[in-house]
C-alpha positions in Angstrom: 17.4 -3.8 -45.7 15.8 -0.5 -44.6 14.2 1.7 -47.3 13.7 5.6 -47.4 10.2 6.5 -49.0 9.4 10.0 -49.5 6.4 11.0 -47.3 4.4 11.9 -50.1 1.2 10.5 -52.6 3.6 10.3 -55.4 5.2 7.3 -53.3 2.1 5.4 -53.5 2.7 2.8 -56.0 6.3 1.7 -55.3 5.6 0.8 -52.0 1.6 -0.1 -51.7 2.5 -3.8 -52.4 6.3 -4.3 -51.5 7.5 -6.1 -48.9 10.1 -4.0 -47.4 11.4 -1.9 -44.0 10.4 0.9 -44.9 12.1 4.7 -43.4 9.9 7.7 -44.4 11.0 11.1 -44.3 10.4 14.6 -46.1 12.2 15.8 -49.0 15.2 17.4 -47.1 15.1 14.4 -44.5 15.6 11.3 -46.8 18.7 12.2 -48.5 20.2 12.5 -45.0 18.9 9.4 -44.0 21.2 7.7 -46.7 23.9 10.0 -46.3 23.8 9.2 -42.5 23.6 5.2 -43.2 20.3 5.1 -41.4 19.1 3.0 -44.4 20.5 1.6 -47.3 18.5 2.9 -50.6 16.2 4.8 -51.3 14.5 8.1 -53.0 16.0 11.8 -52.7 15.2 14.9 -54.6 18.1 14.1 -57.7 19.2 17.7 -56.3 20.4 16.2 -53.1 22.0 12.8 -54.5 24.2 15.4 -57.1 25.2 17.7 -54.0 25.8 14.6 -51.6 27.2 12.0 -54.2 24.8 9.5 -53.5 24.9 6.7 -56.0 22.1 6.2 -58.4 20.2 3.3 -59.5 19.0 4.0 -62.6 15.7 1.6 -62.3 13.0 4.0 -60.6 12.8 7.4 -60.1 10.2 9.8 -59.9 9.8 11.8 -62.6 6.9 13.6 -65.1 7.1 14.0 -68.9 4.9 17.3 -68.8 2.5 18.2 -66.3 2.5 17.3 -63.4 0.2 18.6 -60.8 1.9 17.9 -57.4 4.7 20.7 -58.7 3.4 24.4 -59.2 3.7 27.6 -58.9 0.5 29.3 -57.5 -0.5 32.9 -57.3 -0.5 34.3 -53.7 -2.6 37.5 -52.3 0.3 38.9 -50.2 2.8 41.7 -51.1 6.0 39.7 -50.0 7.2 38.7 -53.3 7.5 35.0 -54.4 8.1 32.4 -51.9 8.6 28.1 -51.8 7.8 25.5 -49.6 11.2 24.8 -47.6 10.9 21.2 -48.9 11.5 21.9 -52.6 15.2 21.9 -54.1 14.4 20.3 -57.5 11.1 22.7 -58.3 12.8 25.7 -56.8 16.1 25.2 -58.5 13.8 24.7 -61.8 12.2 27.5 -61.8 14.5 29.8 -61.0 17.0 28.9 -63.9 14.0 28.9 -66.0 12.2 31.8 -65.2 15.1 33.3 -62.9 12.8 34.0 -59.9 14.4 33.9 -56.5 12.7 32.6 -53.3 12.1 33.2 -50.1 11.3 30.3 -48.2 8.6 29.5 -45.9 7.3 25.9 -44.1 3.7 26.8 -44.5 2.3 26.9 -48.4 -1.0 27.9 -47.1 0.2 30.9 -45.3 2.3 31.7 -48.0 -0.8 32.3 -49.8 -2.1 34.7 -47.6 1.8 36.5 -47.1 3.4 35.9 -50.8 2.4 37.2 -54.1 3.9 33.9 -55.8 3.7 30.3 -53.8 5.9 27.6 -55.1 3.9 24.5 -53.3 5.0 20.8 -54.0 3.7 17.5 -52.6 0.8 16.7 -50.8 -0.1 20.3 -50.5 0.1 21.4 -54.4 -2.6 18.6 -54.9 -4.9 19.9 -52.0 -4.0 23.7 -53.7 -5.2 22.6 -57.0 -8.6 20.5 -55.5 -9.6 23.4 -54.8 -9.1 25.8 -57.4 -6.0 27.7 -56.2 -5.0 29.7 -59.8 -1.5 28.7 -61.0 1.2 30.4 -63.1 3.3 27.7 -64.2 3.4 24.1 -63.6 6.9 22.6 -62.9 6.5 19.7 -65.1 5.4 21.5 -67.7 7.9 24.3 -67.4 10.4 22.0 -68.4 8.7 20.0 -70.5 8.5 23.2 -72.7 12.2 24.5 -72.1 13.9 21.4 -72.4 11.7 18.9 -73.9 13.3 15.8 -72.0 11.5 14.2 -68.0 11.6 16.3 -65.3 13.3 13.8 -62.5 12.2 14.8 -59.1 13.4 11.6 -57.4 15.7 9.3 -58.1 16.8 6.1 -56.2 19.9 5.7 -54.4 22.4 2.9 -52.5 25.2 3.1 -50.8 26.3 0.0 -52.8 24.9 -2.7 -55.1 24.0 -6.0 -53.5 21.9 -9.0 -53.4 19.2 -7.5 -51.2 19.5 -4.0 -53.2 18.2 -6.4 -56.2 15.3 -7.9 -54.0 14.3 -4.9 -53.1 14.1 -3.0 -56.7 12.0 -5.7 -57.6 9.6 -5.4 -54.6 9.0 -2.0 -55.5 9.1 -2.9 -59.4 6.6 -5.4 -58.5 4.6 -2.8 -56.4 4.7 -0.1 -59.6 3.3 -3.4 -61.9 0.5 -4.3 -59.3 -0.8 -0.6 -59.6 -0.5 0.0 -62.8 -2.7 -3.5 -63.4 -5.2 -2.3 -60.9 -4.5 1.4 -59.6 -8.1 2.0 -58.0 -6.7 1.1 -54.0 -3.9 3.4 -54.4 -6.4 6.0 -55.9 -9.0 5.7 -53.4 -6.8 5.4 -50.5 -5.1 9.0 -51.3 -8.3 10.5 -52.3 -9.2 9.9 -48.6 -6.0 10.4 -46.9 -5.9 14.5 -48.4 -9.3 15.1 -49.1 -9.5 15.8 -52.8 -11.3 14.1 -55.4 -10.7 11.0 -57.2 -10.4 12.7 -60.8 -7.5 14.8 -59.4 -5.8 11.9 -57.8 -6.3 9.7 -60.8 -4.9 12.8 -63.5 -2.3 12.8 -61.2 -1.0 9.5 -61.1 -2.0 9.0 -64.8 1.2 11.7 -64.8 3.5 10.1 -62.8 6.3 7.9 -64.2 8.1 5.8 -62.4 10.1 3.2 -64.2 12.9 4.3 -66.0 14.0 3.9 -69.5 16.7 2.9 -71.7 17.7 6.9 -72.0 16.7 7.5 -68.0 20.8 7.9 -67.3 21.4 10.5 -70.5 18.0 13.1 -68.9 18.9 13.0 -65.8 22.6 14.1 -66.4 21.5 16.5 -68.5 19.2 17.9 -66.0 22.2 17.8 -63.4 23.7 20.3 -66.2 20.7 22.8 -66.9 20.5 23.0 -63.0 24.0 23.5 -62.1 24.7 20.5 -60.0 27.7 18.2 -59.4 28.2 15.2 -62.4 26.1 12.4 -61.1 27.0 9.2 -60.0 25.7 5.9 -61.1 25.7 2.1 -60.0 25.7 -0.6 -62.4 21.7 -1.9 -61.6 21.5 -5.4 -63.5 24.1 -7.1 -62.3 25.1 -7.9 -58.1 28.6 -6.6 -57.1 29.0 -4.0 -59.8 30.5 -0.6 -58.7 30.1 2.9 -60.2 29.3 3.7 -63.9 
């Protein structure tokens, strides 16, 4: 059972404690690795999993209910316009129905800085942006906090199909979310040295992360499929082995 984890800190706490194979890959790169059956769940920007029609299990996800940090819009010195990160579909796609800016993209946020008058940074990078005092305009999170007023999902999980050993390893990584949130100094400590920022930002920041999803998880996230213009979603029954699509 091979399982795709997005590269990035917001990761941490599914898989710190599970006991899994474990496939990581960027944003752009772990929706293909479903798609491609290189492994058989995991996360992908809910952008991708709309356009590709990968099934959803509605258990985890990676979502924010306001700010969010890891997700913003930051002010640039350059006269090239706005730009984003080429990893971003969900925050790009947000913002522009919100605020209807268009991007052009670049692979290096920092640059951007230096090139773009607008940066739209997500990830590892926003953090490191923010650590330091980069100014933002908008955060993400936020943004659609205050438009909408339901969780911004950034990442959902997704299966090919529903088995046995998708079960086990939901729970691993259910397990792994209850573990941090009994004791999340390891995870904190271990990102605040892996990027170099300080342990107030990485703790705010996880403090802001949600992972487990609730009882009306299914109803936000199709509605956020709407606002953004993407393909219905698809959903597999998660509670019970052998079910098919909802």
């Amino acid at each position: 059972m091979r399982v795709v984890r997005i590269k990035y800190a917001h990761s941490e706490p599914l898989f710190w404690r599970a006991r899994l194979e474990v496939v990581e890959g960027g944003n752009l790169e772990a929706a293909r690795l479903i798609a491609d059956c290189a492994a058989d769940l995991g996360f992908v920007p809910i952008t991708l999993a709309a356009e590709l029609g990968l099934p959803i299990v509605p258990r985890l996800a990676i979502y924010a209910v306001g700010p969010i940090i890891s997700a913003r819009l930051f002010e640039g010195k350059g006269e090239k316009g706005p730009c984003a990160v080429s990893e971003t579909t969900v925050s790009a796609r947000v913002v522009s129905r919100l605020m209807g800016i268009s991007f052009r993209r670049v692979e290096d946020p920092w640059r951007g800085l230096e090139e773009c008058s607008q940066v739209l940074a997500v990830g590892d990078d926003a953090l490191k942006m923010a650590d330091v005092g980069v100014r933002h305009i908008v955060d993400v999170g936020e943004l659609w906090w205050e438009r909408v007023g339901t969780p911004l999902f950034f990442a959902v999980l997704v299966a090919r199909r529903w088995s046995r050993d998708v079960e086990a390893a939901v729970e691993e990584m259910e397990n792994s979310v209850a573990m941090f949130y009994e004791n999340p100094v390891p995870v904190v400590e271990a990102v605040s040295r892996r990027l170099g920022v300080s342990k107030s930002l990485v703790e705010e920041y996880f403090r802001r992360s949600r992972y487990l999803v609730g009882p009306d998880g299914v109803e936000h996230m199709r509605r956020e499929a709407e606002i953004l213009g993407l393909p219905p979603l698809r959903f597999l029954e998660a509670h019970s082995p052998d079910k098919g699509l909802l």
